[in-house]
N, C-alpha and C positions, 0 to 999 in steps of 0.2 A: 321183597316181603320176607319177613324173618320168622318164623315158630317154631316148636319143640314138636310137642306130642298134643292128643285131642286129651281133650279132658275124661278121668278116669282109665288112662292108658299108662302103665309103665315106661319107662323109658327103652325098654327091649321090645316092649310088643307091637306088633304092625298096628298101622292106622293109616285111614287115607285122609294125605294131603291137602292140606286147603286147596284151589285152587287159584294161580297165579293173576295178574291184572288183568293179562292176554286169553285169560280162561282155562289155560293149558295144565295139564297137571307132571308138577315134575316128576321127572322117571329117575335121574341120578343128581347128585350134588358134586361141584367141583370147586375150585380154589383155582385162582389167578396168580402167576408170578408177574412179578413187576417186571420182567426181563424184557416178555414179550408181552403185546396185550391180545394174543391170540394164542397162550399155552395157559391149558387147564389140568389141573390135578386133581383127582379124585378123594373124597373128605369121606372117612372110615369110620369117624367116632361119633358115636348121638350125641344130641345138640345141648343135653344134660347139662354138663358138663363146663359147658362155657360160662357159666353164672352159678355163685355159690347163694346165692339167697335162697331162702328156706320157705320166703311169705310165697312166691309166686311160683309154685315147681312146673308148672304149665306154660308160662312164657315167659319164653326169653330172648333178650334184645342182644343182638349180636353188634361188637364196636362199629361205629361209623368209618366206613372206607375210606382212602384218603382221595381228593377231588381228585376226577379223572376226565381227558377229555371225549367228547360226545363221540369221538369215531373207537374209543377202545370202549366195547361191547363186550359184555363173556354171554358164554353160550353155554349151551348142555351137551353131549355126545348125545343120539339117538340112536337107532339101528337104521344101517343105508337103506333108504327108497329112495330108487329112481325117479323122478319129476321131469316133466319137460320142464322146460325154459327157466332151467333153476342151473346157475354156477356155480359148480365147484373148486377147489383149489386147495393143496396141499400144504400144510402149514411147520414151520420149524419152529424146534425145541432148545431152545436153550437153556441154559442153568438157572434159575431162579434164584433171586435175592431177596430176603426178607427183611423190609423196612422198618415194620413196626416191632417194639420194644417185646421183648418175652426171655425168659431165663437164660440166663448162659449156660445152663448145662441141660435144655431141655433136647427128651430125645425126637428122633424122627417118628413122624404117624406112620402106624401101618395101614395099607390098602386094602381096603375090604369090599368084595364084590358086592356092586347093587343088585337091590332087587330087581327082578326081571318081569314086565310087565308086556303080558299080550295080549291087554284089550286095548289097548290105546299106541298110540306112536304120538302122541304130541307131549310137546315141553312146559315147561312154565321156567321164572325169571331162576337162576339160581340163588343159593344162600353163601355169601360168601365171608370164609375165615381167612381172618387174618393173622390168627393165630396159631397156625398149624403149616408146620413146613414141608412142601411141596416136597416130591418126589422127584427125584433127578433125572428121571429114566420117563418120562409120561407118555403114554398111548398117543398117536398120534393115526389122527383119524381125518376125510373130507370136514369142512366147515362152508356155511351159507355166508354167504357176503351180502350184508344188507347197507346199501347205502340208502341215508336219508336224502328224501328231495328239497334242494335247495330252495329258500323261499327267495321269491323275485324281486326284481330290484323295483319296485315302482317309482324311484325318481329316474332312471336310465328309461324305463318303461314310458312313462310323460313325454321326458324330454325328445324320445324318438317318434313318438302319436303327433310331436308338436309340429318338428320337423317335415314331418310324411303331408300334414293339414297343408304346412304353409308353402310346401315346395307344391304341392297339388293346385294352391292357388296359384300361385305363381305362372304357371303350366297355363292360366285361362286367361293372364295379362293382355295378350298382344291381342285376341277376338275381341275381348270388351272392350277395351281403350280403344279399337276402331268401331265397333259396331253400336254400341253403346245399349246394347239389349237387359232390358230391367230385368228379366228371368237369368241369366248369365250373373248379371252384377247380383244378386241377392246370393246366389250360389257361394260365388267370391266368395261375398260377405259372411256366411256361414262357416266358411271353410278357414277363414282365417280366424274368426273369433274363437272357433274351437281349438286351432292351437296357439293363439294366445293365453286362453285359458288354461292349458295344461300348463302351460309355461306359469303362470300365474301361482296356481296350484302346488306347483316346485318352489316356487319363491313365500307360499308362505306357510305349508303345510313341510315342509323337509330340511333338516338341517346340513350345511352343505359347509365343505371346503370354503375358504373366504376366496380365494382366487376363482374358484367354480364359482362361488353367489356371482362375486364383481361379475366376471362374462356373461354372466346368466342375465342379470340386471342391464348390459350394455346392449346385448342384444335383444330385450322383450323390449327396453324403450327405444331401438331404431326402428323396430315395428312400430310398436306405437306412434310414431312422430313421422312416419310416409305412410302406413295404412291409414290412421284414426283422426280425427280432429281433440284427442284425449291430450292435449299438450299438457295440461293441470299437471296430469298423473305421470306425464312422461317424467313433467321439471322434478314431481317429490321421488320417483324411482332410483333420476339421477344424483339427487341429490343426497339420498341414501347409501348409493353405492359412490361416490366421490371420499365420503366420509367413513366407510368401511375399507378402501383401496389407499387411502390417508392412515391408517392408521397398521394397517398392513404395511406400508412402503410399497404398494403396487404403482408406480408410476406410468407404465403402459395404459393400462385399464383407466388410471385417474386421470390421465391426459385425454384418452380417447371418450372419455363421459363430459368432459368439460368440452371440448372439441362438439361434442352431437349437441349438448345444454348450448352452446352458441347460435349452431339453429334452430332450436323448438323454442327458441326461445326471440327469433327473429321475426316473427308475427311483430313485434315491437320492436324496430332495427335500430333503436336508441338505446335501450336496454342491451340485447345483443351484442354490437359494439363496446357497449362500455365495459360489456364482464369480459372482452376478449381485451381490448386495452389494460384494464386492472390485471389479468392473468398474465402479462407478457415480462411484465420486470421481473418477477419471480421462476420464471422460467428461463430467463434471460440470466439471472443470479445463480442459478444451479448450476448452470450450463448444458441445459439439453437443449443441443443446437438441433437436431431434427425437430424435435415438437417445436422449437422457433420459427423453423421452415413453415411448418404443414401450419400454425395459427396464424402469423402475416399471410400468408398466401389465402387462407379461410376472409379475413380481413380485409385482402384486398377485391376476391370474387364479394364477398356480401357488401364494400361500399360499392363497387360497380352496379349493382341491381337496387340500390338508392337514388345513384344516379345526381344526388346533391355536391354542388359543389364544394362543400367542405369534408363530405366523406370522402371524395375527390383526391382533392390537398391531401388528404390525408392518407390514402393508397399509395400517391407519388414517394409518399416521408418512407413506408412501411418498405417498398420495393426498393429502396435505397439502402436501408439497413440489410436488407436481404440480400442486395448487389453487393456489397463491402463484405459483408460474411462469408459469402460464398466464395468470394474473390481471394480472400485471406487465409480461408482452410482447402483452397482447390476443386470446389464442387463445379464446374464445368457446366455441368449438367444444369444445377439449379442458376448459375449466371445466366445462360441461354434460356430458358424458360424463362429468368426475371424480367430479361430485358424485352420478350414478346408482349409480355403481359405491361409492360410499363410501355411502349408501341401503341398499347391499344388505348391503357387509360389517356395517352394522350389526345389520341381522335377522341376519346369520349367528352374531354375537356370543352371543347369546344371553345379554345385560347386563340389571338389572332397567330401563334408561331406552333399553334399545335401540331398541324403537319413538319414542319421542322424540327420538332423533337420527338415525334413518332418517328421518322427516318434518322435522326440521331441514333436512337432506341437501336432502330435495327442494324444498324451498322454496327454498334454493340454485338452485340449476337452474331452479328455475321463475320466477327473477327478472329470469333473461337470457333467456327463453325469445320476448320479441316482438323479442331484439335478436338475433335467430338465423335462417339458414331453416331454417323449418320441415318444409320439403319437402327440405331436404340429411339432418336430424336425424330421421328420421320414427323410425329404430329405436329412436333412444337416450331420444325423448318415449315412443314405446311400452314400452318399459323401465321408465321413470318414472312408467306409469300402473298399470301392473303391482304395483310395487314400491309404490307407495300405495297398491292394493288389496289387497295383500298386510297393509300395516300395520291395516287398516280392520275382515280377515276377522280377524287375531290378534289384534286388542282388543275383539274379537267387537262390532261396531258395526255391524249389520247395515242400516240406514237409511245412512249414509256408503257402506257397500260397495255398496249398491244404485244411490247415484248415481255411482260412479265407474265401476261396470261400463257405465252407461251412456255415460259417455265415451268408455271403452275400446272399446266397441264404433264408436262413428262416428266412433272414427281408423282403427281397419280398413276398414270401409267406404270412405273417402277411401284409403285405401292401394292401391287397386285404380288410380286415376286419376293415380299416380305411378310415375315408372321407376326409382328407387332402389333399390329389393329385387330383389336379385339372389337366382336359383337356389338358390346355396351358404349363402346370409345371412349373407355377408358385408358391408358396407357402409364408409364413410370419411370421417373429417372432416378438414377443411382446417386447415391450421397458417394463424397470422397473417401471418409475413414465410418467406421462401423462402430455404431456406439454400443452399450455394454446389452448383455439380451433380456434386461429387465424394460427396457427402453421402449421395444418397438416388437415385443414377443407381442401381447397379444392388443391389438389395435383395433379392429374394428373392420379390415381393409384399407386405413389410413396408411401403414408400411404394409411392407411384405420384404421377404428374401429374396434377392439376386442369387442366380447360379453362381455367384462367385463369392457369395454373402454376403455380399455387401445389403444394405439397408438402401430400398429402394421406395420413393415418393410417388404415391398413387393420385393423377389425374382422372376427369374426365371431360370427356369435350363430344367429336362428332363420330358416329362409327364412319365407315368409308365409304360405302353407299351414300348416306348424306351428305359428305364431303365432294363427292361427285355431285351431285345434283347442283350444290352451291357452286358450284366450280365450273359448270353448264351455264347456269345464270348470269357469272359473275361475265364469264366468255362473252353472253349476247349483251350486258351492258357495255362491254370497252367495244365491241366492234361496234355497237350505236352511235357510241362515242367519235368512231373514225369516222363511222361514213355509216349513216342510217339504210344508204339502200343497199348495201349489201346482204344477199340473201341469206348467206349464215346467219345475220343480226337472231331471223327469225327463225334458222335451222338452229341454233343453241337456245333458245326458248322452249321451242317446241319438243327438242331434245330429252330438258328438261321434267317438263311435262309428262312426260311419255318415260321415263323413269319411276316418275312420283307414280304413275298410276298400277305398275310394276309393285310396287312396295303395297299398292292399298290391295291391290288382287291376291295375292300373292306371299302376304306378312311373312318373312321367317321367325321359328317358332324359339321365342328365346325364353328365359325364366327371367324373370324383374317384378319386380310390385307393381300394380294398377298403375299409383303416382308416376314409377321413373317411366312408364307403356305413354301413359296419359298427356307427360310432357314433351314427351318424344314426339307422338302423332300432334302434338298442338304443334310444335315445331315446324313438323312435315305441311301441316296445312296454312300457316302464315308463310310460309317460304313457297308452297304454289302460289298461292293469293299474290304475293310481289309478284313472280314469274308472269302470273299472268297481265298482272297491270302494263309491268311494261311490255309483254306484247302487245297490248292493247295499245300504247303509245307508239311502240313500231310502226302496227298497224295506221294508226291516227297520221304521221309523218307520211306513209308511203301513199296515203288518200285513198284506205281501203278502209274506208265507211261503213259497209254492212259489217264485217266482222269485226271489226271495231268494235260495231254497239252490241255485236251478239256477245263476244265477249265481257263486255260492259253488264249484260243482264245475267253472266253466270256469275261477276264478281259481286254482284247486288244480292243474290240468291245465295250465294254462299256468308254473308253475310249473318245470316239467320242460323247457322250454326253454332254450339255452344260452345265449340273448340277451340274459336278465335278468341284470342285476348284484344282487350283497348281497340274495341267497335269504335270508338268516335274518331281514331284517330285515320281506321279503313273507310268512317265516313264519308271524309273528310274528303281522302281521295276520289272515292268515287263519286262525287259533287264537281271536285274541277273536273276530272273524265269527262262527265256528264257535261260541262261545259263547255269543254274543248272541243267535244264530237258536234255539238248543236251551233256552235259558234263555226266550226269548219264545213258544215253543212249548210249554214244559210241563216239559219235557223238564231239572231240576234238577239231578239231581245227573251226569247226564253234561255240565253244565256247568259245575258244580262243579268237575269233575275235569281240563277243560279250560284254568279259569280257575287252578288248582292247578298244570297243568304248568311244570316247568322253564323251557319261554321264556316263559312271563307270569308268573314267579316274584320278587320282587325281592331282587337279591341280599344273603347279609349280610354285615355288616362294612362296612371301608372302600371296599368293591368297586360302582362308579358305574358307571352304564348310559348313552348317551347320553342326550340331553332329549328325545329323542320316542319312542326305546325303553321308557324309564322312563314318559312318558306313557300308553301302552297298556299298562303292567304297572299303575301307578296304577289306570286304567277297569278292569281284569280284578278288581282288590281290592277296590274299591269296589263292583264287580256282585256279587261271590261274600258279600260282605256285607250284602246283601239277601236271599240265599239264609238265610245265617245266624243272620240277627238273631229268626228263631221260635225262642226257650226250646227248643222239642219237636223240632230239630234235633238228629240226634248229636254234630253238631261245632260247634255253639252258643259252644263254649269258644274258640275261636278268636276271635271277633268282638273281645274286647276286645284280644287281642293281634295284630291287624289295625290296630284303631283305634290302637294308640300305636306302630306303626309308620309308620300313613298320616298321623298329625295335624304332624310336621314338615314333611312331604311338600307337601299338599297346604292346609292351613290359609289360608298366603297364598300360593299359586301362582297363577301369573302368566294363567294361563289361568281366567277368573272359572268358569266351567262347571264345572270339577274342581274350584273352590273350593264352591261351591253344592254340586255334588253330596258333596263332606265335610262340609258343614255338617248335610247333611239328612240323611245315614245315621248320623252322631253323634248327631243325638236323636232318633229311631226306633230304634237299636243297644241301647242301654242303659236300661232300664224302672225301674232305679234310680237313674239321676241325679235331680237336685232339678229341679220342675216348671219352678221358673226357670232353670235351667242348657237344659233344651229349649226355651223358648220363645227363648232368647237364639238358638239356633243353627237353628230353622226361622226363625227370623224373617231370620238373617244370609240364609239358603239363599234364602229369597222373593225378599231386597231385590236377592240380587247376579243369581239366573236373570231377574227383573224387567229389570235394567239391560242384560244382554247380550241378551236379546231370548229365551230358552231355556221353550219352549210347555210343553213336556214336562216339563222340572224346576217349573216352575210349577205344573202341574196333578199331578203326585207330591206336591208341598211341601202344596197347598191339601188336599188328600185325608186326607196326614198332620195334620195340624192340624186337620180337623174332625173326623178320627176319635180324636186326642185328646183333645181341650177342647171338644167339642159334643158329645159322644156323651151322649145320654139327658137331652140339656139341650129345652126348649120355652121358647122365645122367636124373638124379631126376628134375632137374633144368627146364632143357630146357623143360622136358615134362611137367611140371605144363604151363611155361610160354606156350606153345603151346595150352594146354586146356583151360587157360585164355582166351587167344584171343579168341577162338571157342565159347566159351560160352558167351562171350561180343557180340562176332559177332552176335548170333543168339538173344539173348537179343533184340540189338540193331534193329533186322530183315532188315538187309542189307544184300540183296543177294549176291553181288558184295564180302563185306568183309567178307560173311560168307564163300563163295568159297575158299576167298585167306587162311583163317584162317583151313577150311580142309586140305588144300594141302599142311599146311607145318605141320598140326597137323599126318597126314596120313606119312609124312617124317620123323617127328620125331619118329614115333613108329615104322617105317621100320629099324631105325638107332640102336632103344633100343629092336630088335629081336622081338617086337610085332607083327607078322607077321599078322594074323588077326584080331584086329583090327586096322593096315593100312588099309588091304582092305576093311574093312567097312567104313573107315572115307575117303577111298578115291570112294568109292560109293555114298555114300553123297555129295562127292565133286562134279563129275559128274551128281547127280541130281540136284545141286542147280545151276550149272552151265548153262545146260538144262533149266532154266526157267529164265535167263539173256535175257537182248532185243536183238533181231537179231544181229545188227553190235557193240553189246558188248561183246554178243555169239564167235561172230567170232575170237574177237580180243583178249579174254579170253583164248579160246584155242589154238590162235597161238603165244600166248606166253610163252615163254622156262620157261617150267617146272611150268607153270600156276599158278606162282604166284606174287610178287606185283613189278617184274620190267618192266613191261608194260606202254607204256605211259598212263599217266591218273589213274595208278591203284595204 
């Protein structure tokens, strides 16, 4: 504030002060050198002076100062009072320089004491000259240090509220994903919309860095697109920031938006694929061979979960171009992961040489495998061990499958003494050469840094817990495979089991979204669901009936659960289950009727079932055709038009077991075909349940063929064929065929004068017959001469 004198005051006579903005009234005037902006000079001359206009003698405007910034403050001297909590600090003097324009010969001001004022100690703003030159010598006195409080950042402010919300939900993932408590999920739901919304808030209320918007923008729509069903708004967010990272040259950020836009935009996998096909020659033209990597490998996970056969074909083209690239810049890393995953789409194929190029595959991979670590690679060799035990159990090779589970197993083991398995099962392989850091700086978690910088490619697959449990399971399928009674079949089941429920007691508490919590525990509960089935088949083989079917009613009841995906397809199973147990209990034609239903029906005409749907409708036609095949059946008339619906089916199916068991109800079906036409097709049945290792179809097949072509025969012949059966049968620990195989073993040696041991083997017969289920019991010994022309038997 600037003035002279009050009005009607000379310019020598005292007057009091206006008072300042602060209210304060000035006690002294000083003057600023521009040297320091904390030395004051003392200003001697009334303010007269500085304006020669004659109209206004009462006020006057002193030149405008020149801009200054907000921390150079002047002050006033006062007289020292002591204050608490007030800082002091001693200031230097330097020479002062006078900027502004005034005469070259003007003289220096003299200093002239202020007046001295003892009703007051407060200040007001000073008046300052700029025309009047500083004193070289000035008073140098304490000064107040006033710092202004910095005003806040409210977009750092958001973005950290946002953070806090959504890591806090995060934190409630793993309880709600298992528990599924509607008070819990609303909470969630609260908690994330609020920091989505601050986020929101930032994106459209702040003007920001283009590099800061793009990451702002990439990660508010990876929320969006695993918390929300808001796809709309995800596609316009990204599509926003694709064309602000375009235009900037941010290729990280514009890769990693187009990359996420591939999946929110996968609800329509036609659309999806096609923007990642169209994307690929222009990335393929620049030469960003990383983002080449990470989009085929996107291409080839999202035509696998199509599951069509030309999204198929078209995986096989992508992993190829992947394998040539890699192979030609040195990526090691990405060769072995290509060719696991080209292993697998093979099995998914479901081609008649698919297995043969799935182990092609992996011979691949396993060529580079000492020119690798092994300890970077642990998930993707786990993968690969998998994936050949996989081929091992489908070509029913149960000696291969026995020793590979064994491998499988003591790389888990060692997996315990390595830090690569992370929580999420996630994991990452190293690119060869490290492309430029505009590339793969900021991605999404798509790269990350290697300790050695290299540019490493981010998976994810199973944590290691999970991997165990599958690895448990996979165990009691190849020992079924060997030999169903061996007790482990059922100790790695139950293993299994008893894991899984570890995990539901028990969840470790990790950070993830709902979604990735959500998919995870669906995972965990379709992978018991298998587990327990085939115990239940263990069970069902070993002729342990009650727990069978108890079994049978928790898979029913879990059924009812919202967490299982593709209910029709667990239907499905538990229908032949249901079948299997009422047909090995006695119980016929309520499994007749089961094996009759609409979902184990196969369709007719042109209308195909998948390949493992159609497989458990196959096994329901081929059971109810052993029901059938007694003449003294009402619906006896069906068998033949069974068989010329099964014989394209199943004749040469790929699965040797479904072949064997066609071959063996084809000549036991029909009593009229020519002798040699049956002996052609037990014998096909023997040679192929022989090859896959199958106890059960072996000791059916021998039982049949002695109760054809030895019956009432005495010789050497027929009494081996009769011992065969007996000791398949018992092998096999089928009660059922171990009875029927006594009673015609006990006939034979009646026939060839063996008189006791008939009676022994038909003692045995009687006791194993005794421990058959009640209305199998029954229907076992009321038929003529107790052995296999019973219905069902």
């Amino acid at each position: 504030m600037s003035y002279n004198h009050w009005p009607g005051q000379s310019p020598g006579q005292n007057y009091r002060p206006a008072p300042s903005n602060n209210g304060y009234y000035p006690q002294q005037q000083y003057q600023t050198s521009n040297t320091s902006p904390h030395t004051y000079t003392p200003i001697s001359q009334p303010y007269n002076h500085i304006s020669s206009s004659p109209t206004h003698p009462m006020v006057v405007i002193p030149p405008q100062p020149p801009p200054q910034h907000y921390n150079q403050q002047y002050h006033q001297y006062q007289q020292y009072v002591p204050r608490p909590q007030v800082q002091y600090r001693q200031m230097s003097q330097p020479k002062a320089q006078i900027e502004r324009q005034r005469p070259q010969h003007a003289t220096p001001v003299q200093q002239k004491p202020p007046p001295q004022r003892s009703t007051s100690t407060q200040t007001s703003s000073p008046i300052i000259r700029s025309d009047v030159k500083p004193q070289s010598k000035p008073n140098v006195g304490p000064q107040v240090v006033i710092q202004k409080q910095p005003q806040p950042d409210y977009q750092l402010l958001l973005l950290s509220l946002a953070e806090e919300y959504i890591a806090a939900a995060h934190s409630m993932a793993p309880a709600i994903a298992l528990l599924q408590r509607q008070e819990e999920m609303d909470q969630y739901q609260e908690l994330m919309a609020t920091g989505l919304a601050c986020m929101e808030s930032v994106l459209k209320n702040f003007r920001q860095h283009p590099r800061s918007e793009g990451a702002l923008r990439l990660r508010y729509a990876s929320l969006l697109h695993e918390e929300t069903e808001n796809n709309l708004e995800a596609e316009i967010i990204l599509s926003k920031g694709i064309t602000l990272c375009e235009r900037n040259r941010f290729f990280d950020l514009k890769y990693s938006m187009q990359n996420l836009l591939a999946r929110v935009l996968f609800t329509t996998p036609k659309t999806a694929l096609t923007s990642l096909d169209n994307l690929l020659p222009d990335v393929d033209q620049y030469g960003h061979v990383p983002w080449s990597y990470a989009f085929r490998f996107l291409r080839v996970t999202l035509s696998l979960q199509t599951g069509s056969r030309p999204d198929i074909v078209a995986a096989q083209q992508h992993l190829r171009v992947i394998s040539n690239t890699a192979n030609s810049r040195g990526d090691k890393a990405v060769f072995v992961t290509c060719a696991a995953l080209e292993a697998m789409v093979h099995l998914r194929s479901a081609a008649p040489d698919s297995i043969e190029q799935a182990q092609r595959a992996i011979a691949s991979a396993r060529s580079l495998q000492l020119e690798t670590s092994a300890s970077e690679l642990s998930q993707v060799f786990a993968l690969i061990d998998l994936i050949d035990l996989t081929c091992s159990l489908q070509s029913s090779s149960p000696e291969q499958a026995a020793a590979k589970i064994q491998t499988m197993q003591t790389l888990m083991d060692n997996s315990d003494k390595e830090a690569v398995w992370k929580a999420d099962g996630s994991f990452s392989i190293a690119l060869n050469k490290t492309s430029g850091a505009d590339l793969t700086t900021a991605t999404g978690g798509i790269f990350s840094k290697g300790a050695n910088g290299k540019d490493m490619l981010t998976f994810t697959w199973l944590p290691r817990s999970d991997l165990y449990i599958l690895v448990y399971f996979l165990s009691g399928v190849s020992a079924y495979l060997r030999n169903c009674m061996e007790k482990k079949v059922v100790d790695y089941l139950q293993e299994g089991l008893r894991c899984l429920q570890i995990i539901y007691d028990k969840p470790k508490i990790a950070t993830a979204s709902i979604a990735q919590m959500t998919h995870r525990i669906k995972w965990q509960v379709l992978l018991e669901w298998h587990i327990r089935l085939h115990l239940t088949f263990a069970l069902c083989h070993r002729g342990e009936w009650a727990a069978a079917r108890s079994n049978l009613d928790i898979l029913r009841n879990s059924l009812q659960s919202s967490v299982l995906e593709d209910p029709v397809s667990l239907v499905r199973l538990t229908l032949y289950l249901s079948g299997v147990i009422d047909q090995g209990t006695g119980n016929t034609d309520a499994a007749l009727a089961t094996y009759h239903s609409p979902a184990l029906t196969l369709p007719e005409g042109p209308q195909r079932l998948s390949e493992h749907h159609q497989d458990i409708c196959l096994l329901a036609a081929l059971n109810s055709l052993f029901i059938l095949r007694d003449p003294a059946h009402p619906q006896h008339y069906l068998s033949q038009i069974l068989l010329v619906r099964l014989e394209p089916l199943c004749a040469s199916h790929t699965n040797k077991s479904i072949s064997s068991a066609f071959h063996l109800v084809r000549a036991v079906s029909n009593p009229t075909d020519p002798i040699i036409k049956k002996k052609q097709s037990l014998n096909i049945a023997l040679h192929t349940a022989k090859t896959v290792g199958n106890t059960q179809l072996l000791a059916i097949s021998m039982a049949f063929m002695t109760s054809m072509f030895f019956t009432n025969i005495v010789g050497e012949q027929a009494e081996k064929s009769a011992s065969a059966a007996r000791q398949l049968a018992i092998k096999g620990a089928s009660g059922l065929w171990t009875a029927v195989a006594d009673a015609m073993f006990a006939d034979t040696l009646q026939r060839c004068g063996k008189v006791a041991d008939a009676v022994f083997a038909r003692e045995e017969m009687m006791r194993v017959g005794e421990s058959l289920p009640p209305l199998l019991r029954e229907r076992w010994f009321a038929a003529p001469g107790s052995g296999v022309k019973g219905n069902g038997m």
